[in-house]
C-alpha positions as CSV (number, residue, x, y, z in Angstrom):
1,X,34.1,-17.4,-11.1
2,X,30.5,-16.0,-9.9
3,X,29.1,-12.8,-10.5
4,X,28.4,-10.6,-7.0
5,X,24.9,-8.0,-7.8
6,X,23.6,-6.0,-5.2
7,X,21.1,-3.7,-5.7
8,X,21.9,-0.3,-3.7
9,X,18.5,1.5,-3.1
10,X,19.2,5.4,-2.5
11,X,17.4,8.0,-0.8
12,X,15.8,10.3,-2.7
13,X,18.5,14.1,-2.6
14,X,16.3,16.7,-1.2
15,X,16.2,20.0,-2.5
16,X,14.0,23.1,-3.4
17,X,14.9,24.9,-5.7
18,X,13.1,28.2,-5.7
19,X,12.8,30.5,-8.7
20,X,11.5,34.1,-8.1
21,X,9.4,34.1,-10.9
22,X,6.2,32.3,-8.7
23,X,8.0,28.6,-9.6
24,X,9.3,26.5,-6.5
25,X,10.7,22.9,-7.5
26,X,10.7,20.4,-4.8
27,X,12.9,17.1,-4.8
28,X,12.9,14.5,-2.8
29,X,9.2,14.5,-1.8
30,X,7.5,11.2,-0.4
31,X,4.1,12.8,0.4
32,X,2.1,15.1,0.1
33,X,-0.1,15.6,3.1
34,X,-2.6,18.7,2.1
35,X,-2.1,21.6,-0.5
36,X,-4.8,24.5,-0.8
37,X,-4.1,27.9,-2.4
38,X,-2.8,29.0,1.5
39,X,-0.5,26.1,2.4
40,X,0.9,22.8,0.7
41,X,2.6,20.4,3.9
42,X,4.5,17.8,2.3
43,X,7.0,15.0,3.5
44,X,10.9,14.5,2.6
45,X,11.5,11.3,4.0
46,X,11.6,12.0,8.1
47,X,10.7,16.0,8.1
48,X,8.1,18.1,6.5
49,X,7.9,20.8,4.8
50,X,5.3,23.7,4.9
51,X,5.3,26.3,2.7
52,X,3.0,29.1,2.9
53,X,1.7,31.9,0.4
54,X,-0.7,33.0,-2.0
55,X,-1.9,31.4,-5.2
56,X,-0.3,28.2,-4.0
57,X,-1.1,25.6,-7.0
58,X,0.6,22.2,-7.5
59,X,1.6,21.9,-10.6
60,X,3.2,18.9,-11.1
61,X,4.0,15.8,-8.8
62,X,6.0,12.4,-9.7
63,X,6.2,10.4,-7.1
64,X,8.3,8.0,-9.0
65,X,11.1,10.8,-9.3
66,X,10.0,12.2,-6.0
67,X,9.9,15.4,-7.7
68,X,7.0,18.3,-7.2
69,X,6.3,21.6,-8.5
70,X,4.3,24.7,-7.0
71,X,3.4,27.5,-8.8
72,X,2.9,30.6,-6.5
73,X,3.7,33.1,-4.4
74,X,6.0,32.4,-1.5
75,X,5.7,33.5,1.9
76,X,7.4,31.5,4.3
77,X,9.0,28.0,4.0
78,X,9.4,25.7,7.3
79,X,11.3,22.7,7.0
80,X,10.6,20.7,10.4
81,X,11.1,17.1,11.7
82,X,8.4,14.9,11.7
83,X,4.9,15.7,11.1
84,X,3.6,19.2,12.6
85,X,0.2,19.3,13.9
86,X,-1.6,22.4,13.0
87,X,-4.1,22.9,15.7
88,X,-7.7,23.7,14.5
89,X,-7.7,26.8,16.3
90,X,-4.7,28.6,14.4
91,X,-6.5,27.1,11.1
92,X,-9.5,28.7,11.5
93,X,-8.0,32.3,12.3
94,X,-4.9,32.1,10.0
């Protein structure tokens, strides 16, 4: 009798978990695309997501458990598909 292995590769769950305390826990992350103290744009397989606030600090980021955390304080938090394109012109007068 043989012995059948397959290997079954996973996506990574995506999640954020936030805690109102200035702590936001992303999972799933396969990116991260830019992060300043105003804005962290990072990518979850096919969407993004852009979180906005004040004090925004990365923390911690494994990318081999596709895991992030941002310390901060949250304003808004856009989960889009694909890549959104910021133009210059909204950057400068934010």
């Amino acid at each position: 009798m043989s012995q059948i292995t397959s290997t079954v590769t996973t996506k990574p769950q995506r999640s954020v978990t936030i805690d109102f305390d200035s702590n936001i826990v992303i999972n799933g992350i396969t990116n991260m695309i830019e992060s300043d103290d105003k804005q962290i744009v990072a990518t979850l397989g096919d969407k993004t997501l852009i979180i906005t606030g004040e004090k925004l600090n990365v923390t911690s980021l494994d990318t081999a458990r596709y895991v992030c955390t941002v310390s901060g304080s949250l304003i808004t938090l856009k989960y889009v598909k694909g890549r959104q394109k910021t133009s210059l012109f909204k950057r400068i007068f934010k």
